[in-house]
DRENGU-684929 format. One record per residue (C-alpha): residue number from 0; residue in one letter; x, y, z. Coordinates in steps of 0.05 Angstrom, whole numbers, plus 5000, padded with zeros to 4 digits. Example, Ala and Ser with C-alpha at 12.3 -4.5 7.8 and 13.67 -1.06 7.14 Angstrom:
2
<pt 0; A; <5246; 4910; 5156>>
<pt 1; S; <5273; 4979; 5143>>
// end
This chain:
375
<pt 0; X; <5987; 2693; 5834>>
<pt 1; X; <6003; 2742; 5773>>
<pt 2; X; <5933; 2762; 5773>>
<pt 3; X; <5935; 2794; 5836>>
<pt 4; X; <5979; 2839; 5809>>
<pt 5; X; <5958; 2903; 5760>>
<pt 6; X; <6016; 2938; 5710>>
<pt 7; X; <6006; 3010; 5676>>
<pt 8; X; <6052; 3022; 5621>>
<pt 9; X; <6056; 3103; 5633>>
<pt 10; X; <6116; 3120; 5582>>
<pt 11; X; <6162; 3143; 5643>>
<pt 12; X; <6222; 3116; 5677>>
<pt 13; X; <6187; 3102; 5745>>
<pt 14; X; <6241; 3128; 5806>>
<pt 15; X; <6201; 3137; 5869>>
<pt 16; X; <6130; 3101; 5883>>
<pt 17; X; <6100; 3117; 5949>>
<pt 18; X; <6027; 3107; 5973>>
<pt 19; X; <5984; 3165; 6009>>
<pt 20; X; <5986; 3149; 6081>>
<pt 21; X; <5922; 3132; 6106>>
<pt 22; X; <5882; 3167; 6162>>
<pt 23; X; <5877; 3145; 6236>>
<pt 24; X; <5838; 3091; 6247>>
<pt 25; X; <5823; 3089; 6171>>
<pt 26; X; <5799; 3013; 6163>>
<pt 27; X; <5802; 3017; 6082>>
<pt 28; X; <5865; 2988; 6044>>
<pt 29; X; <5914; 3043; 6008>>
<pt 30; X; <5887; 3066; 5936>>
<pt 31; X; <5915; 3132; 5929>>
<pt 32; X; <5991; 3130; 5917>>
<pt 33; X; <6049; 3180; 5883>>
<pt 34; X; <6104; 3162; 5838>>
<pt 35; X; <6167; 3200; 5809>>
<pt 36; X; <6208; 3195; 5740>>
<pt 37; X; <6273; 3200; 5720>>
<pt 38; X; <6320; 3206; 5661>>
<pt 39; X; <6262; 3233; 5619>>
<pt 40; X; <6251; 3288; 5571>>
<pt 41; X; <6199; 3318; 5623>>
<pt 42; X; <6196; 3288; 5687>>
<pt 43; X; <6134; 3287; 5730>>
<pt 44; X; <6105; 3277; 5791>>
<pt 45; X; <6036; 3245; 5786>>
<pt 46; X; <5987; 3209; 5828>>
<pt 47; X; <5940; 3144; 5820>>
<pt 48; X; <5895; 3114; 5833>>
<pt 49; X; <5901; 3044; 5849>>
<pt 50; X; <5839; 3021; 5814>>
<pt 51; X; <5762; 3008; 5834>>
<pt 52; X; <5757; 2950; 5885>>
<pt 53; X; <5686; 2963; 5858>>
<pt 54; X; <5700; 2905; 5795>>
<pt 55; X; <5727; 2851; 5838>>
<pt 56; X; <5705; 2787; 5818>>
<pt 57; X; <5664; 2742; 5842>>
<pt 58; X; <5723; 2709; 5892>>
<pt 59; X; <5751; 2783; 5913>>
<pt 60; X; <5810; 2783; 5859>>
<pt 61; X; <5821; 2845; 5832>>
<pt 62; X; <5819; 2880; 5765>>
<pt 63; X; <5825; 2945; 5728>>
<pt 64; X; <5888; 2981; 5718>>
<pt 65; X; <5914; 3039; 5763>>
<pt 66; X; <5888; 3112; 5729>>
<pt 67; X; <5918; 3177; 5740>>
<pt 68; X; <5889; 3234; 5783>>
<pt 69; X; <5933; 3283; 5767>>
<pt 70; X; <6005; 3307; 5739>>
<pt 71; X; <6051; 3358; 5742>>
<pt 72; X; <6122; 3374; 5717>>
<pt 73; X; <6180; 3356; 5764>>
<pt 74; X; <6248; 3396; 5736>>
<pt 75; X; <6306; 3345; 5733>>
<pt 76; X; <6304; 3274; 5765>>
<pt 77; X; <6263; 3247; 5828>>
<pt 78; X; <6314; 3218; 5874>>
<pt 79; X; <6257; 3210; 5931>>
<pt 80; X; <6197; 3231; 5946>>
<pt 81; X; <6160; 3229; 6017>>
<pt 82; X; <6087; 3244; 6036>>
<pt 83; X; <6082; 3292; 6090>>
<pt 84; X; <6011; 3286; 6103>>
<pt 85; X; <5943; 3268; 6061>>
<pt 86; X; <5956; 3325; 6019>>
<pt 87; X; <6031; 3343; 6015>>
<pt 88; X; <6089; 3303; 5978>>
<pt 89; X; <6165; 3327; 5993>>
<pt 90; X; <6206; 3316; 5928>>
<pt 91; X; <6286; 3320; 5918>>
<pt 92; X; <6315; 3328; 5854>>
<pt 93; X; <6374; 3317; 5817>>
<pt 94; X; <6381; 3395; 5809>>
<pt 95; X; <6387; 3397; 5886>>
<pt 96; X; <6322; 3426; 5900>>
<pt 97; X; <6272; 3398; 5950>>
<pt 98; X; <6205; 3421; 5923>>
<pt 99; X; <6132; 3405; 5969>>
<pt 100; X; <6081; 3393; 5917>>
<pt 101; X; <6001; 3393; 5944>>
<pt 102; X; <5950; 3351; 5918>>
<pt 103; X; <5880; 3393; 5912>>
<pt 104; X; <5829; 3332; 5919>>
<pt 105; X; <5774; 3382; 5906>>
<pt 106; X; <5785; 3382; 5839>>
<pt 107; X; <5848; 3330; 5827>>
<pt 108; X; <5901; 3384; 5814>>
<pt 109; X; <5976; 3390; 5832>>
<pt 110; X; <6019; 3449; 5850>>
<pt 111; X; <6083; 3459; 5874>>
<pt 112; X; <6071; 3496; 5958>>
<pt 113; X; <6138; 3508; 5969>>
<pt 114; X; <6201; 3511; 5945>>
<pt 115; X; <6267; 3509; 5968>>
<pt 116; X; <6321; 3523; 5908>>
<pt 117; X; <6387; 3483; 5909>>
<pt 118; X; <6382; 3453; 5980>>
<pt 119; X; <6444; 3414; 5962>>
<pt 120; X; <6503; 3444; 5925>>
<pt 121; X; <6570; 3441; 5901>>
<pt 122; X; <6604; 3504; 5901>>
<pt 123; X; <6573; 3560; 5919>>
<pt 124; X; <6488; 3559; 5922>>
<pt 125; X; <6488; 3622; 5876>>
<pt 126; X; <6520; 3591; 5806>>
<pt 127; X; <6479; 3570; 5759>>
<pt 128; X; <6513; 3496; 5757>>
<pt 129; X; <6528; 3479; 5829>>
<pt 130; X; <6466; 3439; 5849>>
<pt 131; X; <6478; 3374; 5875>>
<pt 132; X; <6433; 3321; 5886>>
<pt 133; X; <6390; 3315; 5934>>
<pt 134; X; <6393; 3243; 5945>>
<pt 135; X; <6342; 3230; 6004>>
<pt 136; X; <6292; 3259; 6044>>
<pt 137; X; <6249; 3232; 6107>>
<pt 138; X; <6187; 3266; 6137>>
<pt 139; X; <6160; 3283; 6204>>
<pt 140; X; <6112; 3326; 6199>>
<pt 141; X; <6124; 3384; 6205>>
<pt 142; X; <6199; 3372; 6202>>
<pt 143; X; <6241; 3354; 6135>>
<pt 144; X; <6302; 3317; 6135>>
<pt 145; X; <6344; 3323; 6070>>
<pt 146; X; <6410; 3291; 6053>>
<pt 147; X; <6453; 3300; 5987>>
<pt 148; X; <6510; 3290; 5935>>
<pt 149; X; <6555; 3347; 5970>>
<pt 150; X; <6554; 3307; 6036>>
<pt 151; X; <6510; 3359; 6071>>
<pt 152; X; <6447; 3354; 6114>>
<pt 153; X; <6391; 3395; 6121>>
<pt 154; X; <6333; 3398; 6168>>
<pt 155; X; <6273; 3439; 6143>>
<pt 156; X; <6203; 3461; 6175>>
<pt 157; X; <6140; 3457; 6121>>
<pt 158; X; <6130; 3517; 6143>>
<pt 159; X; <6188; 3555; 6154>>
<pt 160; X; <6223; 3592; 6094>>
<pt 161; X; <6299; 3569; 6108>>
<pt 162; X; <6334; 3518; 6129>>
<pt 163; X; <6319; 3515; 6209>>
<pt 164; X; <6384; 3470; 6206>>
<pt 165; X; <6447; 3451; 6160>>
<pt 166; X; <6502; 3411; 6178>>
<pt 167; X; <6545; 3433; 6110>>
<pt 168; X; <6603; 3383; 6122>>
<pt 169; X; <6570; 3327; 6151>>
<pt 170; X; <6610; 3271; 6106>>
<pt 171; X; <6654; 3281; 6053>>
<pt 172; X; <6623; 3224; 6010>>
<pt 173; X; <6557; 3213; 5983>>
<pt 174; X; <6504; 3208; 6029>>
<pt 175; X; <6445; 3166; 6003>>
<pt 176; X; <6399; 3163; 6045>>
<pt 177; X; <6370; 3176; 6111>>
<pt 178; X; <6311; 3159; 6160>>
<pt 179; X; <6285; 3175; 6223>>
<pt 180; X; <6312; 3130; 6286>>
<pt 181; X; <6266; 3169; 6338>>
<pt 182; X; <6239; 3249; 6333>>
<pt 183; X; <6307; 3278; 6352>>
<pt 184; X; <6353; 3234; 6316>>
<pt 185; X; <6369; 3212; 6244>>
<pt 186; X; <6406; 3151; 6207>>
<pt 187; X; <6448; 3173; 6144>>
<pt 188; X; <6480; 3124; 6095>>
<pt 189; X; <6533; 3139; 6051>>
<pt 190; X; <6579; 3113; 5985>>
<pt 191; X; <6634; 3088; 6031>>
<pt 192; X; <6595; 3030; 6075>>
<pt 193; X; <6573; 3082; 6132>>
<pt 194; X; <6517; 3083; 6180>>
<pt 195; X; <6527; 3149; 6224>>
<pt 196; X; <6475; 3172; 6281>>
<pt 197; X; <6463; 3250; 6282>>
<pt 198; X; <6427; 3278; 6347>>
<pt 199; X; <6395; 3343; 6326>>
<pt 200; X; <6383; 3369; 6392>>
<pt 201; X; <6461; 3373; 6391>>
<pt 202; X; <6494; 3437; 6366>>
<pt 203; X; <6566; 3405; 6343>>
<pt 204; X; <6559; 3381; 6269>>
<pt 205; X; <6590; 3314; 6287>>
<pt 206; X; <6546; 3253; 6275>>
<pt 207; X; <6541; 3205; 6358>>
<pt 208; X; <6559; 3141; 6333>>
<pt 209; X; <6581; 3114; 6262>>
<pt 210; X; <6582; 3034; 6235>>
<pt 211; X; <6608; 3012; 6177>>
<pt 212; X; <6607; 2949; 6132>>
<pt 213; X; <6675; 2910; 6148>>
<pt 214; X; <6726; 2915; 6095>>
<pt 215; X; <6701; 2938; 6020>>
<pt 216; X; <6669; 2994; 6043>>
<pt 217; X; <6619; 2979; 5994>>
<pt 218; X; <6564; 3041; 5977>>
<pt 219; X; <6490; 3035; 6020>>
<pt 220; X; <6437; 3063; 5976>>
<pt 221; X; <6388; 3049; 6026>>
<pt 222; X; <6352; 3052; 6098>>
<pt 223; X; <6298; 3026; 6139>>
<pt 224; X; <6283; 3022; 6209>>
<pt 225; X; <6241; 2976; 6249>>
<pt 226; X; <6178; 3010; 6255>>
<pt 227; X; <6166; 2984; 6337>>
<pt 228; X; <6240; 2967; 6350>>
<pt 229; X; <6285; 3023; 6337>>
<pt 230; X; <6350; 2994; 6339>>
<pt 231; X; <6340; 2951; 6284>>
<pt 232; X; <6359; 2982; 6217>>
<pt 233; X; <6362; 2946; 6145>>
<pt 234; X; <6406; 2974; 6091>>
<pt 235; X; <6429; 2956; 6028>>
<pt 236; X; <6477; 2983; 5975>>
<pt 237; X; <6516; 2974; 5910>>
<pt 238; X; <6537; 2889; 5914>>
<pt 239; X; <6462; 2879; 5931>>
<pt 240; X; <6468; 2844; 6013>>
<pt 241; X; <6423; 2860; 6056>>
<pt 242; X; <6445; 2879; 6124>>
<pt 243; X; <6414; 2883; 6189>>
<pt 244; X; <6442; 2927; 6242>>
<pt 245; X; <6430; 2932; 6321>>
<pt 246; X; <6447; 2999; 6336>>
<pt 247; X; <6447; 2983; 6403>>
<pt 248; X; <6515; 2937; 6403>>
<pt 249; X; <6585; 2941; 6363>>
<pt 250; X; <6589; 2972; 6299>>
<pt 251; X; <6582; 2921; 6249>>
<pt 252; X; <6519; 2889; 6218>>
<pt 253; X; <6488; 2836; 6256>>
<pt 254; X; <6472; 2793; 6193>>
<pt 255; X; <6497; 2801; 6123>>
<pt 256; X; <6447; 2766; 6079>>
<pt 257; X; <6461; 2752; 6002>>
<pt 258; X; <6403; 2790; 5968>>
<pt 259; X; <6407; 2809; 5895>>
<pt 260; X; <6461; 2804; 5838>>
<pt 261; X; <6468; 2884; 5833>>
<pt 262; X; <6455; 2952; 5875>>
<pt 263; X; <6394; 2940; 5924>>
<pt 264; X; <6356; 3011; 5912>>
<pt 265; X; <6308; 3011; 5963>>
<pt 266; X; <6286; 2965; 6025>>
<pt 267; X; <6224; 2965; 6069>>
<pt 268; X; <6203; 2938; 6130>>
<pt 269; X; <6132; 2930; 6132>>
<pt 270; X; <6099; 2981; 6178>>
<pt 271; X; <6048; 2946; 6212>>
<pt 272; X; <6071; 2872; 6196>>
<pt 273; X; <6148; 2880; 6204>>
<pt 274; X; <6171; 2803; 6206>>
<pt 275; X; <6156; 2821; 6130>>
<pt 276; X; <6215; 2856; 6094>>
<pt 277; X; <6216; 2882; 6014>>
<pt 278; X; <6284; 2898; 5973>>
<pt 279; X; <6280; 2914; 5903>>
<pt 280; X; <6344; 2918; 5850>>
<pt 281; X; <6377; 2942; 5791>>
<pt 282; X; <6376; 2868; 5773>>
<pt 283; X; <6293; 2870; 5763>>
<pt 284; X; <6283; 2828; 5827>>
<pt 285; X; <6239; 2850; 5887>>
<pt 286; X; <6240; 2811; 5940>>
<pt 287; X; <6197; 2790; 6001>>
<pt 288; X; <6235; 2769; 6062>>
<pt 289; X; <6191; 2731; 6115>>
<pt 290; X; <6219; 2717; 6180>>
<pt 291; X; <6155; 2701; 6220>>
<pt 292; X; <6168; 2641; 6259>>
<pt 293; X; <6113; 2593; 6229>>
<pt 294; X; <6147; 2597; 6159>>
<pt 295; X; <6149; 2520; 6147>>
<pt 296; X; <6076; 2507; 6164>>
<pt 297; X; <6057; 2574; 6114>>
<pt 298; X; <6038; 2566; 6039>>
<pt 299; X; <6079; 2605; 5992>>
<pt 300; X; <6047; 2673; 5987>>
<pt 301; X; <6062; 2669; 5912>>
<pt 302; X; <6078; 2614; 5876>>
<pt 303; X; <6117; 2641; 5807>>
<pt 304; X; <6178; 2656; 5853>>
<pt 305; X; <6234; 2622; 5867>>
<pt 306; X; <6221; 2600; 5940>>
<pt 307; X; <6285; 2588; 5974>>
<pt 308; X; <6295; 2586; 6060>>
<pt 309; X; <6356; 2610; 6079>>
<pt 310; X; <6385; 2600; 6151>>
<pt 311; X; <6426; 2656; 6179>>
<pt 312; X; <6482; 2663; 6241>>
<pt 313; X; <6470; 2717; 6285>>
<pt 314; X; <6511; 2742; 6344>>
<pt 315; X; <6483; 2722; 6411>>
<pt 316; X; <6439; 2778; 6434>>
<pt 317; X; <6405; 2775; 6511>>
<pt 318; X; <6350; 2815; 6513>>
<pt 319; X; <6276; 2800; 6534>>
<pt 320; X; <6239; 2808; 6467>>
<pt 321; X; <6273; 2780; 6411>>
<pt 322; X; <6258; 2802; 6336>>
<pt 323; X; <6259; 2755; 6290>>
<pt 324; X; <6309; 2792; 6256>>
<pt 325; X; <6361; 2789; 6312>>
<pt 326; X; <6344; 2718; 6337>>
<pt 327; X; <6409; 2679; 6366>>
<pt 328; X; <6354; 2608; 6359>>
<pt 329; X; <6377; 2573; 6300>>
<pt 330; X; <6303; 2538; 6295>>
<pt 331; X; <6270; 2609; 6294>>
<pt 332; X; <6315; 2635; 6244>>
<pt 333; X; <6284; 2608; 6180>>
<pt 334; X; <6267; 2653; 6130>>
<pt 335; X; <6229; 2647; 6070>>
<pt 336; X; <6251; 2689; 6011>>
<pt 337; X; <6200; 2699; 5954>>
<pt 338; X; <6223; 2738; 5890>>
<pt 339; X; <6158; 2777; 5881>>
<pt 340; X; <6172; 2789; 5793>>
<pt 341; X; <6199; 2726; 5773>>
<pt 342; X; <6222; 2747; 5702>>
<pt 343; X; <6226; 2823; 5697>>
<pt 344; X; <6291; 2847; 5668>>
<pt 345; X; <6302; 2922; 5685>>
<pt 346; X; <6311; 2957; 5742>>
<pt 347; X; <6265; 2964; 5803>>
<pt 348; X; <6279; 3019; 5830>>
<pt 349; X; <6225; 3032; 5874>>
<pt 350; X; <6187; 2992; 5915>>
<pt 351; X; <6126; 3013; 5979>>
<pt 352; X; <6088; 2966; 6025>>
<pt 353; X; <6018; 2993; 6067>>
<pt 354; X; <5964; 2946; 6088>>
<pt 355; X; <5956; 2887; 6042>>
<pt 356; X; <5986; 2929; 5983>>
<pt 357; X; <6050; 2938; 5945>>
<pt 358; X; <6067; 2984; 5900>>
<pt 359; X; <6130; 2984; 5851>>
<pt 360; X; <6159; 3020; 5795>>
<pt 361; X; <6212; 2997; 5740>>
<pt 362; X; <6266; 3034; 5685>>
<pt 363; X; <6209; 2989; 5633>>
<pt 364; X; <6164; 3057; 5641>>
<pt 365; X; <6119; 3011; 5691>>
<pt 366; X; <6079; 3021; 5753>>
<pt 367; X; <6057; 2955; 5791>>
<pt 368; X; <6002; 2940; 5842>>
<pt 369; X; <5990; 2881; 5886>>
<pt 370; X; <5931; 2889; 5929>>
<pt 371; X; <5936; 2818; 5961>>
<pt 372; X; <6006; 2817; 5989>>
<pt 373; X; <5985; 2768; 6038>>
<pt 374; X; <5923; 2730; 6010>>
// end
């Protein structure tokens, strides 16, 4: 199954991939997608192209590698990177600056749209060392969700000048990441195991519900939510378990699921197919989680992986419509677990899923496509 998959050596420490959204009712798979660097001389911010379809073979595999479109300079690391829309990528860098960068198709340029300097800081926004990271940021068109290093939260407009929002103490840790749960509210994770709620419609800067991991308090790098069931959020974080969260009950993860041997950096549900779930880790695993219910009967997807079905214990939930992911029926709750790079050895930081395709980038200066996810 290795040829389905295409690698471009491109002599940068791949952060952030992320494909170009596609356009209503577009029936073509994904080419275009963006990626990030970090801990690089000169970071950039370039985008691909997947590769011509055009030379498939005779039985539809796929080859040719992945060619640039276009590149541009990115100052300090990318810590995330979001699409806004066909043309517009949201970037957030280490410097603490959240930068929208538009792609010119016309004639395959890049240039930085807007800019807004040191969104995240530690002192003061006016010395010349305070920046702080900005850790995380989450699209709506046209609204902008950034979180950072120095705890704070930000909610921009594409096409507003300043910040139409800032909650400046809005956790005194780390916050890693954040996502959308519906247009008016937002998920943040942080470096001490917590999942807080933030309503933006209200004016107090106090987030409307927090859950934490029991116990260790263990870092979340990372969030997803359901795409069609909004109270299901994934995370994962620094010892590498995936956890699955109903936002709806308790405070406590639902399942705790032993992923990877070292910090999970990024999971995904997939959007359109979202029994399907993808973690990737410092320990140069990513991983495809299936929980749709006629595992057993299913081939592998890919065979180099270590296929192993794990069984899970869930609380009892009553409710009419049952996702696989919170199912109290010990006969539906098989999963099959493929690791997707069976012998990689650096980090994968970075991992999206759109359609049929995945895209993934690595600390070995490597972008990855799989166009058959599912074939």
């Amino acid at each position: 199954a290795m040829e389905d998959v295409s690698a471009k050596f491109v002599s940068q420490k791949i952060s952030r991939t992320r494909w170009r959204p596609l356009p209503p009712a577009a029936l073509q798979p994904p080419d275009v997608f963006a990626t990030g660097s970090w801990d690089n001389e000169d970071n950039r911010i370039s985008l691909w192209s997947a590769g011509d379809l055009g030379n498939a073979g005779l039985n539809g595999e796929y080859h040719g590698e992945p060619h640039l479109l276009c590149d541009i300079q990115h100052n300090g690391d990318v810590m995330d990177m979001q699409f806004l829309d066909q043309e517009r990528i949201v970037v957030a860098s280490s410097t603490g600056t959240v930068t929208i960068f538009r792609h010119h198709q016309n004639n395959q340029t890049l240039s930085a749209n807007h800019r807004w300097e040191k969104a995240h800081y530690h002192v003061d926004q006016d010395t010349s060392c305070g920046g702080a990271a900005c850790t995380g940021v989450v699209c709506n068109n046209p609204e902008i969700v950034t979180v950072g290093e120095d705890g704070r939260i930000n909610l921009f407009r594409a096409d507003q000048k300043d910040a139409v929002r800032t909650i400046d103490n809005a956790d005194s840790s780390t916050l890693h990441a954040v996502t959308f749960l519906r247009t008016t509210e937002i998920l943040t994770v942080n470096s001490i195991g917590q999942l807080k709620i933030w309503d933006l419609r209200q004016q107090r800067n106090e987030p409307s519900q927090i859950f934490s991991l029991a116990g260790d308090r263990v870092p979340l790098h990372c969030v997803d939510r359901h795409p069609n069931q909004q109270h299901i959020v994934a995370t994962g974080g620094q010892d590498g378990m995936l956890s699955i969260w109903d936002i709806r009950q308790g405070t406590m993860p639902v399942s705790l699921l032993n992923a990877h041997e070292a910090e999970m950096w990024e999971v995904h549900f997939h959007p359109s197919d979202p029994d399907h779930l993808f973690t990737c880790s410092e320990d140069g695993s990513l991983w495809h989680w299936d929980t749709s219910t006629n595992v057993s009967e299913k081939p592998s997807f890919l065979h180099q992986g270590g296929r192993s079905t794990a069984y899970l214990s869930h609380s009892t939930i009553n409710q009419s419509v049952v996702s696989a992911w919170l199912s109290n029926d010990p006969t539906k709750d098989r999963m099959e677990i493929t690791n997707l790079i069976p012998n990689q050895t650096l980090s994968v930081n970075s991992l999206d899923v759109l359609g049929p395709c995945l895209v993934y980038g690595t600390d070995a200066e490597a972008i990855y496509v799989n166009r058959q996810l599912f074939a």
